[in-house]
PAKOL-175115 format. One line per field, with one value per residue: residue number from 1; residue in one letter; chain; x, y, z of N, C-alpha, C, CB in turn. Coordinates in pm, 1 decimal. Glycine has a CB too. Example, Ala and Ser with C-alpha at 12.3 -4.5 7.8 and 13.67 -1.06 7.14 Angstrom:
2
k = c(1,2)
r = c(A,S)
c = c(A,A)
n_c1 = c(1319.0,1285.0)
n_c2 = c(-569.0,-225.0)
n_c3 = c(780.0,708.0)
ca_c1 = c(1230.0,1367.0)
ca_c2 = c(-450.0,-106.0)
ca_c3 = c(780.0,714.0)
c_c1 = c(1320.0,1290.0)
c_c2 = c(-330.0,3.0)
c_c3 = c(780.0,787.0)
cb_c1 = c(1130.8,1408.4)
cb_c2 = c(-447.3,-59.8)
cb_c3 = c(904.6,572.5)
//
This chain:
158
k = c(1,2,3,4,5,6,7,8,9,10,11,12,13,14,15,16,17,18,19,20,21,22,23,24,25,26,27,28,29,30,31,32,33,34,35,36,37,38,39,40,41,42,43,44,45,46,47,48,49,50,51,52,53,54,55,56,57,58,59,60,61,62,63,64,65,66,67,68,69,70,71,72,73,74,75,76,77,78,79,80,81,82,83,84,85,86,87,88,89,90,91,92,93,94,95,96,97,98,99,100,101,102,103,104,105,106,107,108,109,110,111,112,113,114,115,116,117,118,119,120,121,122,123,124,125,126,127,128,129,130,131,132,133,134,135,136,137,138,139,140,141,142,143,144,145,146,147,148,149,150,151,152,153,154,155,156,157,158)
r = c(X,X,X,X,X,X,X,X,X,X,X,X,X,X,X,X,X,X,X,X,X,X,X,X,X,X,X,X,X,X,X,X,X,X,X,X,X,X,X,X,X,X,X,X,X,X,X,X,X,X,X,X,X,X,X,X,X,X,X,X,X,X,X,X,X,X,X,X,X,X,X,X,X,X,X,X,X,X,X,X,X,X,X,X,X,X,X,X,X,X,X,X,X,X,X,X,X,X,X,X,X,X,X,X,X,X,X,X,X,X,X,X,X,X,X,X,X,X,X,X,X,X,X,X,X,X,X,X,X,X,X,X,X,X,X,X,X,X,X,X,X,X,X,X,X,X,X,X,X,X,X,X,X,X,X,X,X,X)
c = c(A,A,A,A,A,A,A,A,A,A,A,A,A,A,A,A,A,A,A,A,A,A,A,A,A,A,A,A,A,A,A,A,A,A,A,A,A,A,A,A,A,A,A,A,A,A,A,A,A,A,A,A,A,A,A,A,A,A,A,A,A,A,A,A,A,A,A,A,A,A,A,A,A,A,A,A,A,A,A,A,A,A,A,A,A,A,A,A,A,A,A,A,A,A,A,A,A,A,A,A,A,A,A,A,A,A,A,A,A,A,A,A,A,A,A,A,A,A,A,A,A,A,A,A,A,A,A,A,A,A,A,A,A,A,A,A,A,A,A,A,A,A,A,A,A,A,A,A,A,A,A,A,A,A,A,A,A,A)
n_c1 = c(2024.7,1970.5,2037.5,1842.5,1572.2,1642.0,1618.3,1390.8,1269.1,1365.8,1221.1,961.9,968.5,1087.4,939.0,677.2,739.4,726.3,439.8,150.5,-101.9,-484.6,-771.5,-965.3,-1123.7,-1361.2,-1542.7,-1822.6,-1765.1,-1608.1,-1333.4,-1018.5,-686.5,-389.7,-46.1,70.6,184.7,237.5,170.8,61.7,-87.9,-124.2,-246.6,-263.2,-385.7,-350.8,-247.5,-200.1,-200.8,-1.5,67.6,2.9,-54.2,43.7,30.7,230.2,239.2,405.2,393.8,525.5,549.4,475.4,156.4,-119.7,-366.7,-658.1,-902.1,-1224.8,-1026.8,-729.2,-421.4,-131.2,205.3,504.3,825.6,799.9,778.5,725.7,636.0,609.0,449.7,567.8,690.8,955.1,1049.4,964.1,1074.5,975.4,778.8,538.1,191.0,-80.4,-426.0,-710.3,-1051.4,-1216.8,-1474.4,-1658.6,-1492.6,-1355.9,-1092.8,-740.2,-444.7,-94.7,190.2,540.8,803.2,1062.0,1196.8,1400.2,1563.4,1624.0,1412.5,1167.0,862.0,528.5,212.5,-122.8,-356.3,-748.5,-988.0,-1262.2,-1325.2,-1191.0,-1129.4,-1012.0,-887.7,-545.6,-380.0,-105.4,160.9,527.9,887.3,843.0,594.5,411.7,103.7,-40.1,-287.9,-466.8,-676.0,-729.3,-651.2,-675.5,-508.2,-499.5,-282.1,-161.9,-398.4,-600.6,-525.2,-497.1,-754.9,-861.9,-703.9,-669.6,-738.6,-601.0)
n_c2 = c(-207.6,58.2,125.7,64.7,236.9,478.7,445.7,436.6,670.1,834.7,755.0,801.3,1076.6,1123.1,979.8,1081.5,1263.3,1148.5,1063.6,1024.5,1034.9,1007.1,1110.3,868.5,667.1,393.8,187.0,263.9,403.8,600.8,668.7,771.7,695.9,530.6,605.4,670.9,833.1,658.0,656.6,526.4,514.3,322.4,252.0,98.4,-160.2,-455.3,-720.0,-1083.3,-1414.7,-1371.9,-1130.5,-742.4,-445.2,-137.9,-1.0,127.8,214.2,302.3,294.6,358.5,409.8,286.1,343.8,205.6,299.4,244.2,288.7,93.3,20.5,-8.6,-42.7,-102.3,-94.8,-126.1,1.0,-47.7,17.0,-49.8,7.0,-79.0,-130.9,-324.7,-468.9,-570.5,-332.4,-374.9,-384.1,-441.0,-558.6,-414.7,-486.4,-415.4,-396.6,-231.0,-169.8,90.9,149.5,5.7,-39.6,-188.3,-352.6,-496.3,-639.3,-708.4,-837.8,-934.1,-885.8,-852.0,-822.9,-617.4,-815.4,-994.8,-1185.9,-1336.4,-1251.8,-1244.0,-1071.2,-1082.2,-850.5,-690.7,-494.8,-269.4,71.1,283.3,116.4,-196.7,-531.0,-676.1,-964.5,-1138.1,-1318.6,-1431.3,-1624.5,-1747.4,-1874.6,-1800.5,-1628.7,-1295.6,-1061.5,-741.8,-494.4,-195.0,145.4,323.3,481.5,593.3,811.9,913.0,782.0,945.7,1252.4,1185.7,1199.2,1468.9,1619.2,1812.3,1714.1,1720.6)
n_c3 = c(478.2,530.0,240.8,160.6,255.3,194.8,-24.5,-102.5,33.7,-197.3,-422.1,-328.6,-391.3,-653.1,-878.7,-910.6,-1111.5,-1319.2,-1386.9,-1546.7,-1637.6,-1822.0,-1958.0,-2071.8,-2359.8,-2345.1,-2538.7,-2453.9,-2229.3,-2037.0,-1851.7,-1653.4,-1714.4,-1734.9,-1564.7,-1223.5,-968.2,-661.8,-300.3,-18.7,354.9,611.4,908.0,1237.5,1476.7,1639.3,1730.5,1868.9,2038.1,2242.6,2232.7,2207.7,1927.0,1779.2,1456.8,1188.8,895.7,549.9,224.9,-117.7,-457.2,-749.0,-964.8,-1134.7,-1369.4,-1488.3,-1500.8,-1367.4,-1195.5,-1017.1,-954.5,-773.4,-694.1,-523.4,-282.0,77.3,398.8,764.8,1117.0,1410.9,1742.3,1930.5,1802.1,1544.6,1320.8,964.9,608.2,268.6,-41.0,-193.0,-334.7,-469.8,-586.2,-585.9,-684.0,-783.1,-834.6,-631.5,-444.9,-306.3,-209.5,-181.5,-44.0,-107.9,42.5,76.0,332.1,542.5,783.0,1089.7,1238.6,1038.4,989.2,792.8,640.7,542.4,424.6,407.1,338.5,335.2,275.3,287.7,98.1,336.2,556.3,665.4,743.7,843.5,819.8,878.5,877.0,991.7,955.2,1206.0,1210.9,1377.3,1329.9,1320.9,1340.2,1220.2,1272.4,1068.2,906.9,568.5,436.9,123.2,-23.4,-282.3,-531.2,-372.6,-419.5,-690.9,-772.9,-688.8,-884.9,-1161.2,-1500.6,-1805.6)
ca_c1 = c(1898.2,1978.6,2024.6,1659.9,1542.8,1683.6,1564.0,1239.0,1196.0,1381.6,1138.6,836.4,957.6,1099.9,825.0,546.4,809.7,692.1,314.9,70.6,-295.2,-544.3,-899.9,-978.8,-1257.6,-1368.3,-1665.0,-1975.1,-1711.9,-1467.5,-1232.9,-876.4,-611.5,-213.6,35.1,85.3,273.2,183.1,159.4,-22.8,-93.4,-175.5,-249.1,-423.2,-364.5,-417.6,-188.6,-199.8,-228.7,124.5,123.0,-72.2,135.7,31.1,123.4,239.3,288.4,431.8,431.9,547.7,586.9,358.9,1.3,-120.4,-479.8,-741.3,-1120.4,-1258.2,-919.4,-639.7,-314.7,11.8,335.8,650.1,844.1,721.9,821.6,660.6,676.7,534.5,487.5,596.7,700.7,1055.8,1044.3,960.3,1048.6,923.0,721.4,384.9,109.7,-237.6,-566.2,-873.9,-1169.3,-1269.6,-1680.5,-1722.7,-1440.7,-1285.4,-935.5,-677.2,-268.4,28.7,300.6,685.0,876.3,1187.2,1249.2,1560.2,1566.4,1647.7,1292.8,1052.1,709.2,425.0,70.9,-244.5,-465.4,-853.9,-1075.8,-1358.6,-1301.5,-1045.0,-1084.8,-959.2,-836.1,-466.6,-346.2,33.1,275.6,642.7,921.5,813.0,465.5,289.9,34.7,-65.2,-411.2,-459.7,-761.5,-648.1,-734.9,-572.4,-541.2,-461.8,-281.9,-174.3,-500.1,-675.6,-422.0,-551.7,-926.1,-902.2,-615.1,-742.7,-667.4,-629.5)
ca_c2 = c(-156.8,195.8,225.8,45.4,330.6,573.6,478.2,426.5,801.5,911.3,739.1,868.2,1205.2,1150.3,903.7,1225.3,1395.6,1043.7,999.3,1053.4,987.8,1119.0,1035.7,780.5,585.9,214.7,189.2,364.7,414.4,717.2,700.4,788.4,572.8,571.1,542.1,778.4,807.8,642.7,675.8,472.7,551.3,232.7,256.1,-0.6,-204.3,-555.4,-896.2,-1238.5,-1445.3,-1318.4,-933.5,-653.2,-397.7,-55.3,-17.8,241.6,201.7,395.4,250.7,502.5,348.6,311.2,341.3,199.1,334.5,198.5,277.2,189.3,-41.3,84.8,-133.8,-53.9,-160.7,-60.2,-22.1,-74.1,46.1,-54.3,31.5,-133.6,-31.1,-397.9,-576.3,-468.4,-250.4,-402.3,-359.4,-492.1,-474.4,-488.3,-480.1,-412.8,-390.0,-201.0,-159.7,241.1,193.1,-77.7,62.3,-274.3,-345.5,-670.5,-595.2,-869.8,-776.9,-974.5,-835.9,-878.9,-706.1,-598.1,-892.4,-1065.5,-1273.9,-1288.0,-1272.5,-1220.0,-1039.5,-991.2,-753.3,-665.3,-431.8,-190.5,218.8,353.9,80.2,-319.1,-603.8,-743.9,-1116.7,-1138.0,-1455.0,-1461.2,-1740.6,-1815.3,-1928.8,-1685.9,-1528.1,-1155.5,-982.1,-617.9,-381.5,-114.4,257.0,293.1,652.1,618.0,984.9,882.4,814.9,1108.6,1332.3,1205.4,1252.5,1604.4,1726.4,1822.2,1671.6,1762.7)
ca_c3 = c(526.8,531.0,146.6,92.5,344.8,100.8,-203.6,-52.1,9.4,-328.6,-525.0,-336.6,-455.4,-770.5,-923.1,-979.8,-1240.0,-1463.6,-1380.7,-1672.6,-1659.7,-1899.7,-1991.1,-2192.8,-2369.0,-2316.3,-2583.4,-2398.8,-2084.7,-2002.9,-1714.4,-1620.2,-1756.0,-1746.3,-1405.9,-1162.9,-827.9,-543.8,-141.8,126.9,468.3,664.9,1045.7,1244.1,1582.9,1630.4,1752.3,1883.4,2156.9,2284.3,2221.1,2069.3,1879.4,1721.7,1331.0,1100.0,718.6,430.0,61.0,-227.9,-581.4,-898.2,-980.0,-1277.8,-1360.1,-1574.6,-1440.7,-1206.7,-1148.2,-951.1,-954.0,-714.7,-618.3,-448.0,-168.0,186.2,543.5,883.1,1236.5,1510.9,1879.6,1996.0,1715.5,1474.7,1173.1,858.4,465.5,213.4,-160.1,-142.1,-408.1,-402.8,-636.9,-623.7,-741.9,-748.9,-781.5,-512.8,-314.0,-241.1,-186.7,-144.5,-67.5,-45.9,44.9,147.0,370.1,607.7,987.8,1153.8,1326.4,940.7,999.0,659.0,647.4,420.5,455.3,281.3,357.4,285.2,294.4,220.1,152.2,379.6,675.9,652.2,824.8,771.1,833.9,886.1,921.6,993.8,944.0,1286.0,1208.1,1432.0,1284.3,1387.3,1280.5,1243.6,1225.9,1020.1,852.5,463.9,335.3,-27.0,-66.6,-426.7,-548.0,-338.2,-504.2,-817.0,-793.2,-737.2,-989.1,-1299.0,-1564.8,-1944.8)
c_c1 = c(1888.6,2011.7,1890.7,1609.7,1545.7,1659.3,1439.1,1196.0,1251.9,1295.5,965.5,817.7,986.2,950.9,728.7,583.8,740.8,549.7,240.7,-51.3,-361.6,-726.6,-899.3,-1110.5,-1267.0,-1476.1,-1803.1,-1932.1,-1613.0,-1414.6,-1080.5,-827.6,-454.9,-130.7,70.4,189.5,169.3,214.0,71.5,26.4,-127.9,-113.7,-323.4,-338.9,-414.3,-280.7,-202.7,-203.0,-139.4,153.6,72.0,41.6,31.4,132.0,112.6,282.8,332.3,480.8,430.8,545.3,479.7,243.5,-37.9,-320.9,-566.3,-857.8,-1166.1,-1129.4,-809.1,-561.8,-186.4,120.3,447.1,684.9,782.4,798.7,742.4,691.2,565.2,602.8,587.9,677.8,867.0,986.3,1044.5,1004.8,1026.3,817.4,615.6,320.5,-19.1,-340.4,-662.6,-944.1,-1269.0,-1455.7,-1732.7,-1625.2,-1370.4,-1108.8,-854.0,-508.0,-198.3,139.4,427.2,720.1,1000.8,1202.0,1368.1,1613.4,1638.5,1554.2,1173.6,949.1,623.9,291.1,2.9,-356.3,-615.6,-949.9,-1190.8,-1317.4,-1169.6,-1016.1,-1068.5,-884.3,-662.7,-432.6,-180.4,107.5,419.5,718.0,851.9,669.3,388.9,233.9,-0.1,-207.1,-395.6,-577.7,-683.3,-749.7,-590.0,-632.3,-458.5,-428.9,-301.0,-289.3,-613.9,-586.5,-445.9,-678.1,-937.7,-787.7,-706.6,-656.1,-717.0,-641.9)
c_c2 = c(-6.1,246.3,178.4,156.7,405.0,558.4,457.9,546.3,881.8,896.0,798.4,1043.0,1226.3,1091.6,1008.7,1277.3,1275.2,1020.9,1091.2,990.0,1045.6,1030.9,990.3,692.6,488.3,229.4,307.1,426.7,529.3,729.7,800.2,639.7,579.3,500.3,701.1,738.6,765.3,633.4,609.1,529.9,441.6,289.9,187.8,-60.5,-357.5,-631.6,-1022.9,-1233.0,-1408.7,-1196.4,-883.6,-520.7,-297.3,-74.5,114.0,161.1,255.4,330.4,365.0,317.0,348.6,275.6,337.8,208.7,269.3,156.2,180.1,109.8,-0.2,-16.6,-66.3,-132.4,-92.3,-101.4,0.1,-40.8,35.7,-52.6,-16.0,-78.6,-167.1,-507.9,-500.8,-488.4,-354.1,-293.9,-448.3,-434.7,-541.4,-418.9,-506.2,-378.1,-318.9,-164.4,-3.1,238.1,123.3,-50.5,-82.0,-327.4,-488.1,-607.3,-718.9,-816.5,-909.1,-896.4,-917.9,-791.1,-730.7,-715.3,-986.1,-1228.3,-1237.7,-1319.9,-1242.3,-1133.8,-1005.2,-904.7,-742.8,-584.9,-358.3,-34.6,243.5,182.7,-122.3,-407.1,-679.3,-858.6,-1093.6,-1294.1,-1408.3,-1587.5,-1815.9,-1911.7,-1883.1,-1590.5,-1402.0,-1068.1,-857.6,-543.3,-277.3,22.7,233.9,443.5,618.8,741.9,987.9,925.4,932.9,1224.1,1346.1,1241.6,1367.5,1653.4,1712.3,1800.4,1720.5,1682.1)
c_c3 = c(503.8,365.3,65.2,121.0,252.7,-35.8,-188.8,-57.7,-149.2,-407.5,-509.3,-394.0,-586.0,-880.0,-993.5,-1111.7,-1376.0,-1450.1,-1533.6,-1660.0,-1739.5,-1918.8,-2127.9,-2223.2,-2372.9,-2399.1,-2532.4,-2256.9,-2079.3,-1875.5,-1720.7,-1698.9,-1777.6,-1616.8,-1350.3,-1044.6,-716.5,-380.5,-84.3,239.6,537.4,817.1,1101.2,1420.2,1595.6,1757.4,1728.6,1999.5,2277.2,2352.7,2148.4,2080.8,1832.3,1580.0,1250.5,1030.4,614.9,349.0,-42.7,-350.8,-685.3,-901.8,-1102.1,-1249.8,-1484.2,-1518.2,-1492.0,-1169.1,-1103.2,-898.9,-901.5,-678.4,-559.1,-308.0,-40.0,313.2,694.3,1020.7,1306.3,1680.4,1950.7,1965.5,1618.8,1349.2,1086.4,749.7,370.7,43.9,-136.6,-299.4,-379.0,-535.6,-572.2,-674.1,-683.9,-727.8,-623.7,-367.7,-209.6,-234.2,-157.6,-174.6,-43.5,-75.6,117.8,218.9,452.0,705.9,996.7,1169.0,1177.7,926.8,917.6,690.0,541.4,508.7,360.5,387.4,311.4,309.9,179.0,232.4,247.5,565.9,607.8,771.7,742.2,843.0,795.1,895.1,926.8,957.3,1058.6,1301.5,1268.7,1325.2,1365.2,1280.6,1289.6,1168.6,1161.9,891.7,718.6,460.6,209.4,-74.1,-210.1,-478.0,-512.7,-385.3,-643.9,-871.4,-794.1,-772.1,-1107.8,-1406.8,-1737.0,-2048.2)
cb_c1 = c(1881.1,2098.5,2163.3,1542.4,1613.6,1804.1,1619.1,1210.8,1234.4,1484.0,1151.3,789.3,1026.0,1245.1,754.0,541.5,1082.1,777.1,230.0,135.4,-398.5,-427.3,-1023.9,-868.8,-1325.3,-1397.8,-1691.2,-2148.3,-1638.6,-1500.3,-1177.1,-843.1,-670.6,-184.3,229.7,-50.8,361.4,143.7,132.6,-13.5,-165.2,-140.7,-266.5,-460.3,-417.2,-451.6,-187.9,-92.6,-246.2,188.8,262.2,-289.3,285.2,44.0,77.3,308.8,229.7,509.8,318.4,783.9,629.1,386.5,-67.0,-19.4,-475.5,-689.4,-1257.0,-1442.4,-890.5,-698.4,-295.5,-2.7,402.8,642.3,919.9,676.6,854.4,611.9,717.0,541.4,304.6,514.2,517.8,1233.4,1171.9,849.3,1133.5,881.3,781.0,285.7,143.2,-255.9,-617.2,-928.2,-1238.6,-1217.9,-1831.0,-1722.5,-1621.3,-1357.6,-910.5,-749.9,-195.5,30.1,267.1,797.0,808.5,1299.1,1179.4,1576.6,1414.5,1798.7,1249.5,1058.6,656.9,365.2,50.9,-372.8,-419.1,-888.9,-1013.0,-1502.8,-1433.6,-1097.7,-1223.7,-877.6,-971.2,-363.3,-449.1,64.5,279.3,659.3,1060.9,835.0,452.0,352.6,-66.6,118.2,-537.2,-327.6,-838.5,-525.1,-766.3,-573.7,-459.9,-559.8,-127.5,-164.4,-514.6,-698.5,-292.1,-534.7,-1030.3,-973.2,-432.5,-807.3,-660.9,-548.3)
cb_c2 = c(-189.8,238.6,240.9,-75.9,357.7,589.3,372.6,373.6,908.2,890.0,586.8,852.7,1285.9,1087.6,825.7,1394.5,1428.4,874.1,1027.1,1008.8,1011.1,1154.5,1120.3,687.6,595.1,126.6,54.3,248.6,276.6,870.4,538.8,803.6,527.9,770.7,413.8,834.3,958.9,566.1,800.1,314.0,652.3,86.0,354.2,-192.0,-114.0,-613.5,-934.1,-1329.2,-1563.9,-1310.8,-875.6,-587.6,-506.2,46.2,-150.0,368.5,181.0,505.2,140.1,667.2,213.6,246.7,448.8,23.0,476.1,109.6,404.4,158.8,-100.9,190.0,-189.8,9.3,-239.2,103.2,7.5,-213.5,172.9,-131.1,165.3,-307.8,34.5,-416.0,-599.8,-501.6,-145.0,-446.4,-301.5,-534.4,-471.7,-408.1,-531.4,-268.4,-506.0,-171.2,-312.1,358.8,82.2,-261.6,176.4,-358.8,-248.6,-851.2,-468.9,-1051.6,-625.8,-993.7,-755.8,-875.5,-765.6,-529.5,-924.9,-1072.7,-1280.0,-1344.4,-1202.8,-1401.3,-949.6,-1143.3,-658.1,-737.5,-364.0,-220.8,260.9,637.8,140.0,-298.5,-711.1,-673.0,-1237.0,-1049.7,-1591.6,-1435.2,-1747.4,-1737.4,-2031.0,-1578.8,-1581.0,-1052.6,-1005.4,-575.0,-320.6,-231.8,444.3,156.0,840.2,583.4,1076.5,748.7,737.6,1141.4,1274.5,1121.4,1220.1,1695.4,1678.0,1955.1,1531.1,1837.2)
cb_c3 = c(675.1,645.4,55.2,162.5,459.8,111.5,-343.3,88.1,158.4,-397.5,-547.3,-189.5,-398.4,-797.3,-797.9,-876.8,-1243.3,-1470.7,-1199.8,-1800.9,-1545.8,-2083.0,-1970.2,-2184.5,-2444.0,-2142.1,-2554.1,-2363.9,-2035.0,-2026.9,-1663.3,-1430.9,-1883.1,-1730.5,-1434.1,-1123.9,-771.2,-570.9,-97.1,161.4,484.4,597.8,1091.1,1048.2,1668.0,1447.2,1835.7,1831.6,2149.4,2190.5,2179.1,2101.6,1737.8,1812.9,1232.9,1120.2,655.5,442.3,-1.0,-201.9,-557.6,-1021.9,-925.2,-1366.5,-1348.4,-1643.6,-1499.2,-1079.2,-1211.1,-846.6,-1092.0,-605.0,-702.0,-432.5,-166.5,182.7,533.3,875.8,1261.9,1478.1,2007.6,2033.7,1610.1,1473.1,1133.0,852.0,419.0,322.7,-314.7,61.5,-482.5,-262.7,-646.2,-595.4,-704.4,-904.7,-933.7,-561.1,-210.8,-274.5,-55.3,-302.2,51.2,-137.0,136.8,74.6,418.6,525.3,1187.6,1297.3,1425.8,953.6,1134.9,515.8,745.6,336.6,539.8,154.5,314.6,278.8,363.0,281.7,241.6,461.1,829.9,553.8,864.7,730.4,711.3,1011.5,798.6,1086.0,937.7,1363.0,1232.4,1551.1,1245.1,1379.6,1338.3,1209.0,1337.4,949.8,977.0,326.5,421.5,-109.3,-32.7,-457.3,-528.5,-158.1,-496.3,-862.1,-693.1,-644.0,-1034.0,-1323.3,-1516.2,-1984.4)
//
């Protein structure tokens, strides 16, 4: 556990030294296009019929770009107020004009009990859907800050 932990934050710092984006043309279209580094912020609050739990999130790992499409993966870390720590790799899609979003992620808690979740939303706010081995499900309102990506909209690029 403790050397996932650790390569979890090496890669959110090393990762940047390899990103490359640049503009590019699609026929009558010019976006961004390449991979970059990436960061999430997920925060949100939800439960079940059981127990509600406060959540923190932090995903680092790669951002593959190709306007308006915005493709990630990597590692995953979660804290809950009620619930144990998750890790896990999660991946996610969206869609930069409409501003919609969809994540799935595996993981595994302290506890050595797997689970899955997808996620969905609009812009920075979403709902996520959780399961464990146990078969409880757990919902969660939730805010996404995409640093990554906001990191990338305003650098300038050559």
């Amino acid at each position: 556990m403790k050397k996932l932990l650790i390569i979890l934050f090496v890669l959110c710092f090393a990762f940047p030294a390899f990103a490359r984006v640049r503009i590019c043309s699609y026929g009558n279209n010019v976006g961004r296009c390449g991979h970059w580094f990436n960061l999430n912020i997920d925060a949100g609050y939800g439960g079940n019929l059981m127990r509600q739990s406060g959540m923190l999130r932090l995903k680092t790992g790669w951002l593959g770009v190709s306007e308006p499409w915005y493709i990630s993966a990597g590692p995953s870390i979660s804290l809950y107020h009620s619930m144990p720590l998750t890790v896990g790799m999660q991946a996610e899609v969206m869609h930069l004009s409409t501003g919609g979003w969809l994540q799935l992620e595996g993981f595994v808690d302290v506890e050595k009990d797997v689970g899955g979740m997808i996620g969905l939303g609009w812009s920075l706010v979403g709902v996520e859907f959780q399961t464990r081995k146990n078969h409880m499900w757990t919902v969660f309102g939730k805010l996404r800050i995409p640093v990554g990506i906001l990191v990338l909209m305003f650098s300038n690029l050559r």
